[in-house]
ZADO-1210 file (C-alpha; in nm, 4 decimals, padded with zeros to 6 digits):
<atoms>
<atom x="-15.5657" y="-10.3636" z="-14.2955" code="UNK" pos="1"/>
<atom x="-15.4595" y="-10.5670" z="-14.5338" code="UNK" pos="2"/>
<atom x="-15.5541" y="-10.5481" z="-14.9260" code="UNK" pos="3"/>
<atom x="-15.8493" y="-10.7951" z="-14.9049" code="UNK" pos="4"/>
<atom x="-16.0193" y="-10.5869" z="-14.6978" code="UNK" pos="5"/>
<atom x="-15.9204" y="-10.3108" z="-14.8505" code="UNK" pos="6"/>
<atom x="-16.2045" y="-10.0519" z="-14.8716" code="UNK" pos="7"/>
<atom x="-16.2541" y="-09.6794" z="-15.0280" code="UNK" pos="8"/>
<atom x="-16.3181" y="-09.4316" z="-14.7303" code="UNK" pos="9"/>
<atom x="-16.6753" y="-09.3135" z="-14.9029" code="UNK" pos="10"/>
<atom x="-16.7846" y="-09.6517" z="-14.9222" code="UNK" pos="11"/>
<atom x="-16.6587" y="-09.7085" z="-14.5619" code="UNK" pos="12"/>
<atom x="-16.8579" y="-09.4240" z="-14.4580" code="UNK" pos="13"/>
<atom x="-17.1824" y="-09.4992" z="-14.6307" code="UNK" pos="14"/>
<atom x="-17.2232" y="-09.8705" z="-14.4813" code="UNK" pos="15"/>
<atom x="-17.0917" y="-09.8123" z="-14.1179" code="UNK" pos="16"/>
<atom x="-17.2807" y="-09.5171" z="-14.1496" code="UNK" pos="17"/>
<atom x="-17.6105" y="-09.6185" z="-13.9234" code="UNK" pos="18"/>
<atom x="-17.8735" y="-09.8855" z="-13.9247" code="UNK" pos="19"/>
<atom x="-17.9999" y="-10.0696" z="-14.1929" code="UNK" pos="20"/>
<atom x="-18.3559" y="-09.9118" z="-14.3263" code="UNK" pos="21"/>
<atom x="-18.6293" y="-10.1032" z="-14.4378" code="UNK" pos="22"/>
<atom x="-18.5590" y="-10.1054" z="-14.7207" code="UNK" pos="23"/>
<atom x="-18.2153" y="-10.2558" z="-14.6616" code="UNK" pos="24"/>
<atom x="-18.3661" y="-10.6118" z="-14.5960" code="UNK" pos="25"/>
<atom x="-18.2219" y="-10.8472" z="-14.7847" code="UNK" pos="26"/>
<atom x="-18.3735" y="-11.2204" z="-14.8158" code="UNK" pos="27"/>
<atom x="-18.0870" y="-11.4595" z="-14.8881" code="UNK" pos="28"/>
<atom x="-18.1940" y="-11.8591" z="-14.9855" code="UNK" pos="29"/>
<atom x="-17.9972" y="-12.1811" z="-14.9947" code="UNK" pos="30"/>
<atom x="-17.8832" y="-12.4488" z="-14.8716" code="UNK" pos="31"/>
<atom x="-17.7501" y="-12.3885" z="-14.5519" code="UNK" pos="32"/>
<atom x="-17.5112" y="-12.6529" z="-14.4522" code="UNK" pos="33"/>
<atom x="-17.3473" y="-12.6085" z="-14.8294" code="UNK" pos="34"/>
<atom x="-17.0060" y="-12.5148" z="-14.8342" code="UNK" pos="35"/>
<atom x="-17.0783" y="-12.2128" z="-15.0670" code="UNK" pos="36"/>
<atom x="-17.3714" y="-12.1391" z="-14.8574" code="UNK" pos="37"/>
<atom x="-17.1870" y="-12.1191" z="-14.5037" code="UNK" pos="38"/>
<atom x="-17.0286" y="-11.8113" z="-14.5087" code="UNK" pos="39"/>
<atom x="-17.4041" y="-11.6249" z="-14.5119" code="UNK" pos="40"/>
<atom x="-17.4299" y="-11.8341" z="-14.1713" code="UNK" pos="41"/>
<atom x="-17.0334" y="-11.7060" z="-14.1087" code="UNK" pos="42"/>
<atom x="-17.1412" y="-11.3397" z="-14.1600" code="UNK" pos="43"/>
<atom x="-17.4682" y="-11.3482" z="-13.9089" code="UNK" pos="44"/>
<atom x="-17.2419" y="-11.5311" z="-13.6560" code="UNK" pos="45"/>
<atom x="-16.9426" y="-11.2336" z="-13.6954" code="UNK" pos="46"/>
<atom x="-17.1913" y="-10.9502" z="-13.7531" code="UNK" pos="47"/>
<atom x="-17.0182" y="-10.8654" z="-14.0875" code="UNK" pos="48"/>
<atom x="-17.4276" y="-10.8217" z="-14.2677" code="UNK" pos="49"/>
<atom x="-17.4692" y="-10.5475" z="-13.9698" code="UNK" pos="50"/>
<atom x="-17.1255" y="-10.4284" z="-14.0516" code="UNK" pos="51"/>
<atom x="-17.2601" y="-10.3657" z="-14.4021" code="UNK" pos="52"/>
<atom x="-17.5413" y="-10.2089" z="-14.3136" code="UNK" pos="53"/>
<atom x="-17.8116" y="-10.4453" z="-14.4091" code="UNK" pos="54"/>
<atom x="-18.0596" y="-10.6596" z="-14.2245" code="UNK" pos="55"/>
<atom x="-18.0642" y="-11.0119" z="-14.3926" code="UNK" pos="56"/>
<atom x="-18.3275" y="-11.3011" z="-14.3620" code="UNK" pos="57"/>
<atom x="-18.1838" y="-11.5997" z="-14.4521" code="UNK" pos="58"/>
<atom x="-18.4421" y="-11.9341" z="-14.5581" code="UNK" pos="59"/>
<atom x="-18.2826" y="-12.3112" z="-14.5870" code="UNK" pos="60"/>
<atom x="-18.4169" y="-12.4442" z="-14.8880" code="UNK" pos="61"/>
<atom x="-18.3775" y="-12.8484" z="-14.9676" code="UNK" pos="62"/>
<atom x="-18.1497" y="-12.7904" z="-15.2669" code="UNK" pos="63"/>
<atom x="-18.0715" y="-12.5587" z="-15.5225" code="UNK" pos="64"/>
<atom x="-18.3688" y="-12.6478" z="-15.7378" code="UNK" pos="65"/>
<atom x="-18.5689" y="-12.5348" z="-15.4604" code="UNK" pos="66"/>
<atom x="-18.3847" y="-12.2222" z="-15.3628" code="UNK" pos="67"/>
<atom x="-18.4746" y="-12.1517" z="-15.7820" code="UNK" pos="68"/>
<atom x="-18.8636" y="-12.1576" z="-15.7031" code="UNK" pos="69"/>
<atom x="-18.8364" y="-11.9637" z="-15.3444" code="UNK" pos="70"/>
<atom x="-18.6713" y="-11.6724" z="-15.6065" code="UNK" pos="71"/>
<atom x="-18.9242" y="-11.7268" z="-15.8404" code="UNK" pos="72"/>
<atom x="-19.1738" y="-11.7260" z="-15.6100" code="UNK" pos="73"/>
<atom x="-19.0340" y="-11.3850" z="-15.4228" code="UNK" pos="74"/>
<atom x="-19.0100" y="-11.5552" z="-15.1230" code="UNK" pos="75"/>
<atom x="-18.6402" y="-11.4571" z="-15.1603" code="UNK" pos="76"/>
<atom x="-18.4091" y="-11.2063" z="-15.3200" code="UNK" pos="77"/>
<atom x="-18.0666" y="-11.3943" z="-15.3397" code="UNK" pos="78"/>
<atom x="-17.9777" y="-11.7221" z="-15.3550" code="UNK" pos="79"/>
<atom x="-17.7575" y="-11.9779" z="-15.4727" code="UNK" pos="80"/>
<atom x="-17.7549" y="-12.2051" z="-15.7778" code="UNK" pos="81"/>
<atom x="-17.5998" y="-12.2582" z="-16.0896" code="UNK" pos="82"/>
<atom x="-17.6125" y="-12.0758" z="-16.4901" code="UNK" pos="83"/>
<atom x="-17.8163" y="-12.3868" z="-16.6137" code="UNK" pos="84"/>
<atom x="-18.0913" y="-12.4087" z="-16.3407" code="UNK" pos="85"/>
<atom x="-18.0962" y="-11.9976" z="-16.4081" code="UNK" pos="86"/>
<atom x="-18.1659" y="-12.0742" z="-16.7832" code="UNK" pos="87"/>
<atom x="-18.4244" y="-12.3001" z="-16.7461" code="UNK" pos="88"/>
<atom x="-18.5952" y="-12.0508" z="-16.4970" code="UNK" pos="89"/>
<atom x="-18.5734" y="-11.7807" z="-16.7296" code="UNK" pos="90"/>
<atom x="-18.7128" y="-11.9959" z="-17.0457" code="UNK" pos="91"/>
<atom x="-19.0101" y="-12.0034" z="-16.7922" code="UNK" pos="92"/>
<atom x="-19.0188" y="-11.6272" z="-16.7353" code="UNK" pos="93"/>
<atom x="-18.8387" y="-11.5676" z="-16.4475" code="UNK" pos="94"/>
<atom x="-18.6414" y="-11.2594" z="-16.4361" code="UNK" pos="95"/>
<atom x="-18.3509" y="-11.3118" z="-16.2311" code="UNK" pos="96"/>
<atom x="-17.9482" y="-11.2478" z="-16.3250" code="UNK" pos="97"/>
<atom x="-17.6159" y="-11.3482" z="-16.1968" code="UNK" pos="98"/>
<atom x="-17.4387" y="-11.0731" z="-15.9258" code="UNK" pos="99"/>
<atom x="-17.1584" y="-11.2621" z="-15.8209" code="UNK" pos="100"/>
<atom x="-16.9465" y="-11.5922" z="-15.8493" code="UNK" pos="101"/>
<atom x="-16.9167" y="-11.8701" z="-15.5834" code="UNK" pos="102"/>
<atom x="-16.6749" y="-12.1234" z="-15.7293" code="UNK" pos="103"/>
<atom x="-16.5537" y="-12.1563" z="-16.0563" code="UNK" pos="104"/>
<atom x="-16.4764" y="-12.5273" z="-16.0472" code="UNK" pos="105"/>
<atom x="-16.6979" y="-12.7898" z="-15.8657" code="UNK" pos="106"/>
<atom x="-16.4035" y="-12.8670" z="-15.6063" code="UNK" pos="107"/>
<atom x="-16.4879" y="-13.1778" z="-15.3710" code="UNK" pos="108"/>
<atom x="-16.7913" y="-13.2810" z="-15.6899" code="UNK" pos="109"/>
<atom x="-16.7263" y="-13.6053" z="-15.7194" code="UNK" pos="110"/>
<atom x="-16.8640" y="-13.9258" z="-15.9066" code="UNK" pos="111"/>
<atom x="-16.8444" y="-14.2090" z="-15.6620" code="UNK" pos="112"/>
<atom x="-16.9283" y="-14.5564" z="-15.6786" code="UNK" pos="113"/>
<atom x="-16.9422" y="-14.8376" z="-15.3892" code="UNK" pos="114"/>
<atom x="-16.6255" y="-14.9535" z="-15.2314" code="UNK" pos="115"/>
<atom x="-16.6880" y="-15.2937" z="-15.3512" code="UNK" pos="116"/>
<atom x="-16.7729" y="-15.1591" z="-15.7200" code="UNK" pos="117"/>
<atom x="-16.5677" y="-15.3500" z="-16.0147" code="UNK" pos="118"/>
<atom x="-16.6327" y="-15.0071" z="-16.1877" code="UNK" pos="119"/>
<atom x="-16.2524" y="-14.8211" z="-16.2869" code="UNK" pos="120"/>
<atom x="-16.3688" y="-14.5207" z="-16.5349" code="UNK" pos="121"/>
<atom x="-16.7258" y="-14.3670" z="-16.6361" code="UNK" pos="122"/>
<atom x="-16.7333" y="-14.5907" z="-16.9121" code="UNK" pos="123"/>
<atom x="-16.8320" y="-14.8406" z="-16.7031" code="UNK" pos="124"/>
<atom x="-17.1535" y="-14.7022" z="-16.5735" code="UNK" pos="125"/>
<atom x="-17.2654" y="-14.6955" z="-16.9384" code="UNK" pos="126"/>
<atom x="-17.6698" y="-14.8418" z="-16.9029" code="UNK" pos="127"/>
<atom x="-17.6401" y="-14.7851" z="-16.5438" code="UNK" pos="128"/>
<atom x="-17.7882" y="-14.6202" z="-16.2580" code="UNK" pos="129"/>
<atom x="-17.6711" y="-14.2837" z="-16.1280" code="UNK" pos="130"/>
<atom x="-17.8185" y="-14.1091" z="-15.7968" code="UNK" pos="131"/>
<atom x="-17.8709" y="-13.7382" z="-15.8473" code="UNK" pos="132"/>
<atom x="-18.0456" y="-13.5101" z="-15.5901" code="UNK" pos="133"/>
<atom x="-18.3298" y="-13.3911" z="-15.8515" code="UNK" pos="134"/>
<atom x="-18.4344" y="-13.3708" z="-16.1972" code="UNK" pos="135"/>
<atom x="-18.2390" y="-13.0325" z="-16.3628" code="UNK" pos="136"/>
<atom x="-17.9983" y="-12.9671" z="-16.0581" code="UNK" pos="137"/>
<atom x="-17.6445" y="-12.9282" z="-16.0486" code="UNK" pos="138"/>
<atom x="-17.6328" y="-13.3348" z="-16.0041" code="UNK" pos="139"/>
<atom x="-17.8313" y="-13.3863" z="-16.3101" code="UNK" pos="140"/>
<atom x="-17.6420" y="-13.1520" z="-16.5258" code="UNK" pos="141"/>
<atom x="-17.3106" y="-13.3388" z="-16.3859" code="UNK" pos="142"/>
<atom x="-17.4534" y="-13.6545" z="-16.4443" code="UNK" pos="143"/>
<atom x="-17.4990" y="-13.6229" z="-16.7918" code="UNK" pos="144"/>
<atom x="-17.1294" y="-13.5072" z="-16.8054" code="UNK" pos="145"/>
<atom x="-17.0093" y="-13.7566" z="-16.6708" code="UNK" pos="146"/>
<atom x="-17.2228" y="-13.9511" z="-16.9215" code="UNK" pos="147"/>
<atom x="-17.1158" y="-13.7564" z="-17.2359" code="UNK" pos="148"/>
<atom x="-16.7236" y="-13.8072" z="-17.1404" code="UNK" pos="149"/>
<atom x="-16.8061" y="-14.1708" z="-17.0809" code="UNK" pos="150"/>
<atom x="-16.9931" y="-14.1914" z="-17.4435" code="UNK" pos="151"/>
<atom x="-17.3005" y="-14.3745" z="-17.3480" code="UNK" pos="152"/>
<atom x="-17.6177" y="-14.3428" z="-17.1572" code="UNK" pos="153"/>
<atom x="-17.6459" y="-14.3526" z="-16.7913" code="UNK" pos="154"/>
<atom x="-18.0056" y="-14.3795" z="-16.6001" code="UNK" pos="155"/>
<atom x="-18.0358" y="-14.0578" z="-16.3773" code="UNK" pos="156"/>
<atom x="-18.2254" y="-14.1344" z="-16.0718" code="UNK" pos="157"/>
<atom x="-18.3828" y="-13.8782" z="-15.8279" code="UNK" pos="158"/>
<atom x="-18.3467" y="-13.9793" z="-15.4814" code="UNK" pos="159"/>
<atom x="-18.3106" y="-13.6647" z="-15.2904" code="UNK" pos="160"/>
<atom x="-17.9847" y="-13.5467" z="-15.1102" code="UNK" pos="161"/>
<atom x="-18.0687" y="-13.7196" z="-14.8262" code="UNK" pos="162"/>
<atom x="-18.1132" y="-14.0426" z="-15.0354" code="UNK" pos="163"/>
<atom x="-17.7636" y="-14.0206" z="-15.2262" code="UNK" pos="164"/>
<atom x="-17.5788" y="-14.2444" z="-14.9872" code="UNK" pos="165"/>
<atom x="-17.8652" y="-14.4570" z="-14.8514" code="UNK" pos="166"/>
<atom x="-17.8863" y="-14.5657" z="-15.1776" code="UNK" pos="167"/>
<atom x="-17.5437" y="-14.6322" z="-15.2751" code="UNK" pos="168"/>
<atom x="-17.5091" y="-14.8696" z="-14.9273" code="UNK" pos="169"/>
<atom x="-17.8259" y="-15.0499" z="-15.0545" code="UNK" pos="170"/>
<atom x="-17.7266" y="-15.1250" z="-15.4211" code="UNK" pos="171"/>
<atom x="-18.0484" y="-14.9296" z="-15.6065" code="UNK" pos="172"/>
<atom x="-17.7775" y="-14.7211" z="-15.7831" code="UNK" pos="173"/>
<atom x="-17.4962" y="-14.8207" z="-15.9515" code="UNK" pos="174"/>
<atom x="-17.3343" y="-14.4341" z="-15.8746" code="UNK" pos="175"/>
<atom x="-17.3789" y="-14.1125" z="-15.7395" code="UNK" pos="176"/>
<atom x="-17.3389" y="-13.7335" z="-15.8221" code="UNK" pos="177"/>
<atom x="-17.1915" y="-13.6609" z="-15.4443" code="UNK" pos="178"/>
<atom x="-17.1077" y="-13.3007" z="-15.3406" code="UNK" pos="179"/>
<atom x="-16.9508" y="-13.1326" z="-15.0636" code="UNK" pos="180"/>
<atom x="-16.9478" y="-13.2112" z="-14.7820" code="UNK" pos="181"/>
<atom x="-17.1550" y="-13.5059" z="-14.8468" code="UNK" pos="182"/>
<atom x="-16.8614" y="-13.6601" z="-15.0700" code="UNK" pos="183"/>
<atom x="-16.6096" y="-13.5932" z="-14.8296" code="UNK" pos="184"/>
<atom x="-16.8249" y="-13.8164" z="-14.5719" code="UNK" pos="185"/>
<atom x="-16.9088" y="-14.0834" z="-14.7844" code="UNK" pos="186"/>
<atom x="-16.5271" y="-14.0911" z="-14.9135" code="UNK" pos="187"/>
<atom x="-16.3282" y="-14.0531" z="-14.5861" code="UNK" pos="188"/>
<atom x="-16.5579" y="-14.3172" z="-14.4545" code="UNK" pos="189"/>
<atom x="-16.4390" y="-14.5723" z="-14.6977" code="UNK" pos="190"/>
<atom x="-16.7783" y="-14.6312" z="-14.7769" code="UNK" pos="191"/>
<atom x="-16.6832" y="-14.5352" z="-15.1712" code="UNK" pos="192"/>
<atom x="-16.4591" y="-14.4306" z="-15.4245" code="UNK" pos="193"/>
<atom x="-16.4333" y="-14.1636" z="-15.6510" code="UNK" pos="194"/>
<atom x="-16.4820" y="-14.2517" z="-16.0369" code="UNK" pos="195"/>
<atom x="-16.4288" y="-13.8642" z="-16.1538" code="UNK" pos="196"/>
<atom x="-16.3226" y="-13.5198" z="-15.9431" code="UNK" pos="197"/>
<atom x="-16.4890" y="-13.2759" z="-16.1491" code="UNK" pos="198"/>
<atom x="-16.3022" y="-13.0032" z="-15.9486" code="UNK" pos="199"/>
<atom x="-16.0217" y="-13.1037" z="-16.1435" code="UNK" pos="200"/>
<atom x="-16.1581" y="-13.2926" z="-16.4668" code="UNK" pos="201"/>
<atom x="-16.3871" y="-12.9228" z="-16.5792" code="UNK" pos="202"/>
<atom x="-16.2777" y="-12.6254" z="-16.6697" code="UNK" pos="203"/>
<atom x="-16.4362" y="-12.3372" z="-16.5246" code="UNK" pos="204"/>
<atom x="-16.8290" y="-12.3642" z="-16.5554" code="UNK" pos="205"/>
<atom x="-16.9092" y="-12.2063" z="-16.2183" code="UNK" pos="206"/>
<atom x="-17.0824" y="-12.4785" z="-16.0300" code="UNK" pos="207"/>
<atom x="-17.2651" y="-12.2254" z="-15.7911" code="UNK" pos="208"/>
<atom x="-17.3360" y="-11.8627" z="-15.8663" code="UNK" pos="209"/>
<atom x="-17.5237" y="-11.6196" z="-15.6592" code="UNK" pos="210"/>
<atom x="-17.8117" y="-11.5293" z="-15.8420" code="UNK" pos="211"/>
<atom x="-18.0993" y="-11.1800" z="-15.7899" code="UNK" pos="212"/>
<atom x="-18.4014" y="-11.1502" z="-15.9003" code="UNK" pos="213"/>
<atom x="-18.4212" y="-10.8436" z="-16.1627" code="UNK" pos="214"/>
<atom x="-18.6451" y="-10.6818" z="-15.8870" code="UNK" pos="215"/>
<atom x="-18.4223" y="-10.5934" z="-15.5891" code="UNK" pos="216"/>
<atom x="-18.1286" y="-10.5407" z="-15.8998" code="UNK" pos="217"/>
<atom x="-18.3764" y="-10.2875" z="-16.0146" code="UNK" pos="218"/>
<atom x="-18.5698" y="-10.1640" z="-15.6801" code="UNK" pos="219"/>
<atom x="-18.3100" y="-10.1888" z="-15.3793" code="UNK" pos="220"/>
<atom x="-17.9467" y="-10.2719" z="-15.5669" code="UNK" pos="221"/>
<atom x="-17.7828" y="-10.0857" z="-15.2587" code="UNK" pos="222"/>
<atom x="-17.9164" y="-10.3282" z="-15.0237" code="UNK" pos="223"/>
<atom x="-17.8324" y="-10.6182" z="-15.2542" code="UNK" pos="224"/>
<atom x="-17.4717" y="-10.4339" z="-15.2768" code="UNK" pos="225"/>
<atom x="-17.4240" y="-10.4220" z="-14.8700" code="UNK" pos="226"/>
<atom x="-17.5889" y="-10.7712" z="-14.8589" code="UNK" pos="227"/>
<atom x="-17.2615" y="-10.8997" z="-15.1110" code="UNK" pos="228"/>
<atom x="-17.0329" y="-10.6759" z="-14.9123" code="UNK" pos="229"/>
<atom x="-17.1245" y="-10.9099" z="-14.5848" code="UNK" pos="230"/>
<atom x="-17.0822" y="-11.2340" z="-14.7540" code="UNK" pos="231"/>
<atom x="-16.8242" y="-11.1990" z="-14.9081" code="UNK" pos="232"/>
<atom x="-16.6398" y="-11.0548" z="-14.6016" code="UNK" pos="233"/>
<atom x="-16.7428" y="-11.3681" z="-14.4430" code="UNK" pos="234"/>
<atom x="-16.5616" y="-11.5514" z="-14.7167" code="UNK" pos="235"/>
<atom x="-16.2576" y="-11.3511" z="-14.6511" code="UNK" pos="236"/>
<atom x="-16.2375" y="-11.3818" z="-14.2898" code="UNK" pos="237"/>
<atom x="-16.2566" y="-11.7743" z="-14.3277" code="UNK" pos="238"/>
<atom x="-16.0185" y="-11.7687" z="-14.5930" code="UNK" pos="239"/>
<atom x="-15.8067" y="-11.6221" z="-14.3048" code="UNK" pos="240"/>
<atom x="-15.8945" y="-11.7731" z="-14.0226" code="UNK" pos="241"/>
<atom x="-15.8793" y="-12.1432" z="-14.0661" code="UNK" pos="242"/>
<atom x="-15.8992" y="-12.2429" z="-13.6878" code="UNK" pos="243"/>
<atom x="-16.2136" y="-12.0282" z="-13.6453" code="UNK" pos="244"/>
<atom x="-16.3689" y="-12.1784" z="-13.9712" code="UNK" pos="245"/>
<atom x="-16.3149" y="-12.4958" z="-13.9488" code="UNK" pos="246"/>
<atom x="-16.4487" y="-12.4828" z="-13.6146" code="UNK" pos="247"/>
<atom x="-16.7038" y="-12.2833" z="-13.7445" code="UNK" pos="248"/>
<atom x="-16.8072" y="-12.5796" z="-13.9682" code="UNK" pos="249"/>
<atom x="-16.8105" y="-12.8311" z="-13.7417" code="UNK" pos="250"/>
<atom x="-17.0542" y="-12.6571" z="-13.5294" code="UNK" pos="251"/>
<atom x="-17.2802" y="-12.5718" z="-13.8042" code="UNK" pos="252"/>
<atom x="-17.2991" y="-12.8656" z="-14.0091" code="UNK" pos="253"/>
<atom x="-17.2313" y="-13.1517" z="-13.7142" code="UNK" pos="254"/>
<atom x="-16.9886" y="-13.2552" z="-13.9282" code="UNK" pos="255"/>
<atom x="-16.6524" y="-13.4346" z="-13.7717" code="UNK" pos="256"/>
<atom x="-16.3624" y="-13.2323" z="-13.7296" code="UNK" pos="257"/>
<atom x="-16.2066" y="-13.4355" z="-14.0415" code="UNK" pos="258"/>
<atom x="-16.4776" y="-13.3630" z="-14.2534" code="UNK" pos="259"/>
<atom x="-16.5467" y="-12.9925" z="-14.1779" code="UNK" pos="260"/>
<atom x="-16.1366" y="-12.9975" z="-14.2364" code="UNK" pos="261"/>
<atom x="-16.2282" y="-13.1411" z="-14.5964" code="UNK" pos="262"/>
<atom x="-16.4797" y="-12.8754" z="-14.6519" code="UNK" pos="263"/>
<atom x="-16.2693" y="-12.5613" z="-14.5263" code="UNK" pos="264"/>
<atom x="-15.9615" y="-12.7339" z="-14.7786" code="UNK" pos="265"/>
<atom x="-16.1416" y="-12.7864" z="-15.0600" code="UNK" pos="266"/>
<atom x="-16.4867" y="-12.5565" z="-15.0856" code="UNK" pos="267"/>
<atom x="-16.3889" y="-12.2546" z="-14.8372" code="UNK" pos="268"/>
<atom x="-16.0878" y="-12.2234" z="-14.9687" code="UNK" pos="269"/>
<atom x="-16.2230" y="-12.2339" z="-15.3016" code="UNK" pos="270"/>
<atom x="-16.4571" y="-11.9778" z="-15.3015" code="UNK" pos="271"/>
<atom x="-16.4256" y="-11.6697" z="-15.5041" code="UNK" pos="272"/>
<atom x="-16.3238" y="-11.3626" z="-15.2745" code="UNK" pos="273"/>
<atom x="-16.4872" y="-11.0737" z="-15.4462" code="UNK" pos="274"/>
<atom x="-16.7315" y="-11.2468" z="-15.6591" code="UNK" pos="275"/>
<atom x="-16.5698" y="-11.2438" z="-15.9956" code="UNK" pos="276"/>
<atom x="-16.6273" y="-11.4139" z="-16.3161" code="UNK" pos="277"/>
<atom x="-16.6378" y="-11.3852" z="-16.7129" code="UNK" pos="278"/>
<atom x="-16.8435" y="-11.4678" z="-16.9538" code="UNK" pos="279"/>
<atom x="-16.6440" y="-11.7355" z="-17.1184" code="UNK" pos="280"/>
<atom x="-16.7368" y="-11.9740" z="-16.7948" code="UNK" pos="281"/>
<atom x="-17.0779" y="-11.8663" z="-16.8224" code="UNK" pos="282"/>
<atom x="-17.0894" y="-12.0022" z="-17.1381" code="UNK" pos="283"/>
<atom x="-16.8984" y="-12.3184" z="-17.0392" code="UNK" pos="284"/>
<atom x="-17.1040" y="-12.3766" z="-16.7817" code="UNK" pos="285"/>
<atom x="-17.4720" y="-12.3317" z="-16.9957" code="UNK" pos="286"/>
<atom x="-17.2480" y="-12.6225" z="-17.2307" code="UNK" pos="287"/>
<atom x="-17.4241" y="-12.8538" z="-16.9722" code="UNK" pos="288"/>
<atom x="-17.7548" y="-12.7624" z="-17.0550" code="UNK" pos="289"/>
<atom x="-17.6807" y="-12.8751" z="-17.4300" code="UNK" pos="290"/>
<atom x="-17.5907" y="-13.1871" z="-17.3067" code="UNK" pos="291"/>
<atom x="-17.9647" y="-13.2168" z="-17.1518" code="UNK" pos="292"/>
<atom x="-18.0567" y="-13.1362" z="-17.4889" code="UNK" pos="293"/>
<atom x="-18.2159" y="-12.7921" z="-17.3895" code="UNK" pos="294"/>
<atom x="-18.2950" y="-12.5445" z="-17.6424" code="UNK" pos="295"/>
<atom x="-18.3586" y="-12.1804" z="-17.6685" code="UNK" pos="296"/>
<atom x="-18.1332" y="-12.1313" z="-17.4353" code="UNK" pos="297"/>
<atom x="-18.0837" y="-11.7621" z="-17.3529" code="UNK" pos="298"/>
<atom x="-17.7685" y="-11.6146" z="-17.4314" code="UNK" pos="299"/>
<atom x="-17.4714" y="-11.6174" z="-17.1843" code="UNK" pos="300"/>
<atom x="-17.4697" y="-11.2407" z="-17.1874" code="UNK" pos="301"/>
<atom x="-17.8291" y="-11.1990" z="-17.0893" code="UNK" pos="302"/>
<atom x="-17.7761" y="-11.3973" z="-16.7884" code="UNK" pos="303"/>
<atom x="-17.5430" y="-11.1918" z="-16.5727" code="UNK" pos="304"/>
<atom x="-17.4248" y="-10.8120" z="-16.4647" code="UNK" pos="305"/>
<atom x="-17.1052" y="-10.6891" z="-16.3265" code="UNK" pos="306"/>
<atom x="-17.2741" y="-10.3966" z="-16.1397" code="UNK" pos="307"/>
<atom x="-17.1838" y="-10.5200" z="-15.8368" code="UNK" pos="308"/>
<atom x="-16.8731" y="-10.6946" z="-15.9212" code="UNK" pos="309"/>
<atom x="-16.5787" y="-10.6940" z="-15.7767" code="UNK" pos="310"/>
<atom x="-16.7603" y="-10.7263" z="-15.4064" code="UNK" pos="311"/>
<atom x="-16.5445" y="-10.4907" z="-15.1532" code="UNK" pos="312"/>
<atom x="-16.5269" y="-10.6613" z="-14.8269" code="UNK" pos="313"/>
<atom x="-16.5086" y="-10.4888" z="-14.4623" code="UNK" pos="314"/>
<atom x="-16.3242" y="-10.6879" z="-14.1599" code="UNK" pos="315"/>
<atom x="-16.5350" y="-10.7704" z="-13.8345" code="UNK" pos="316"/>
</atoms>
């Protein structure tokens, strides 16, 4: 066994120990073709959540502003988003915290403009129109990054995740926020080209976070514990297992071998193995929310707990 899945013989004992209870039901929302999102599929597929010792219910939600609202609504206990989008939930009274990190960078984010674009740098989408997914999701807060390092105003313009490209092809946006694996299509295709990687133009600002609501934290944290254990032993076994995950991938998603390839490189890959993160790129990443000039923003220590930091992880 090697030190990734290395594993304290109590805590061994305690999740391989029998069945899950009912209690032990853990609802998990996202997106589920989402890079960051996949290994939750990866962990029902190797049986790493029964591993754990934890039944989990997973529910596809349209995009992480909608995964927000499922939590909010406790139609779901887990799911993942971004600091930001947890800020502005919380300014509305909903009690939910960060458990664990996804990515610290936004690898395979990109800002992407038509292949026939004169456009060379952000400055030149200054006045223009940018396609984001939905008003106050990770697109939006990009988007007016982008716009910031640029120095001028862009037009954000929701068109839905399934309208990002669509919409590019036609001309009724000048640019889009693209992420993964969506980026990697539009991109390989030659259908675009990328204006800014902000995988490699941020610092660490956590572009996806899984997030609990402060009632199976404070009711059922075991369950929420064996639920992490799963998915991020998912995580590790991809990490791994390239072959198997990018094959994986493809199934899942429909993607083309290339692309899934893309997405195992450059999001799998990228994923955080046990969950960790600090405070400073909390803080980092709630800079974005400044920039949509939110205030009363709650404090970056108020958002997240390390209780269940760093995630152990079991093989299959």
């Amino acid at each position: 066994m090697t030190k990734s899945f290395a594993i304290t013989a109590t805590l061994l004992a305690s999740i391989v120990s029998g069945p899950a209870s009912a209690q032990d039901v853990v609802r998990i929302g996202g997106t589920g073709n989402y890079g960051p999102v996949l290994p939750v599929a990866a962990a029902q597929e190797l049986k790493l959540f029964d591993k754990a010792g934890v039944k989990v219910v997973f529910t596809n939600f349209a995009g992480g502003s909608a995964s927000m609202e499922g939590l909010a609504a406790g139609e779901v206990d887990l799911v993942n988003f971004f600091p930001p989008g947890l800020a502005l939930a919380k300014r509305s009274g909903v009690k939910a915290t960060i458990v664990s990190a996804g990515t610290v960078t936004p690898r395979g984010w990109h800002l992407v403009v038509g292949k026939n674009s004169t456009a060379k740098t952000p400055k030149d989408l200054v006045g223009k129109k940018v396609g984001i997914t939905s008003n106050g999701s990770t697109t939006d807060f990009f988007a007016l990054w982008a716009a910031n390092e640029a120095g001028g105003a862009i037009t954000r313009v929701p068109v839905g995740g399934a309208g990002l490209v669509p919409n590019l092809l036609s001309g009724n946006v000048d640019a889009i926020l693209a992420y993964p694996p969506l980026s990697y299509t539009v991109l390989l295709a030659g259908d675009g080209k990328s204006l800014i990687h902000f995988g490699e133009a941020m610092k660490p600002n956590l572009p996806d976070v899984w997030i609990a609501s402060d009632a199976i934290i404070q009711k059922n944290p075991e369950g929420l514990r064996r639920a992490l254990i799963g998915l991020y032993s998912a995580i590790v076994y991809m990490q791994k297992n390239p072959e198997w995950a990018i094959e994986f991938i493809s199934k899942k998603t429909g993607l083309a071998k290339n692309i899934a390839t893309e997405e195992y490189n450059n999001t799998i890959k990228g994923l955080s193995a046990d969950g960790m993160f600090t405070e400073a790129w909390v803080v980092e990443s709630l800079k974005l929310a400044t920039l949509a000039g939110i205030k009363d923003i709650p404090a970056a220590s108020t958002m997240f707990t390390n209780n269940f930091i760093p995630v152990k992880t079991v093989a299959p």
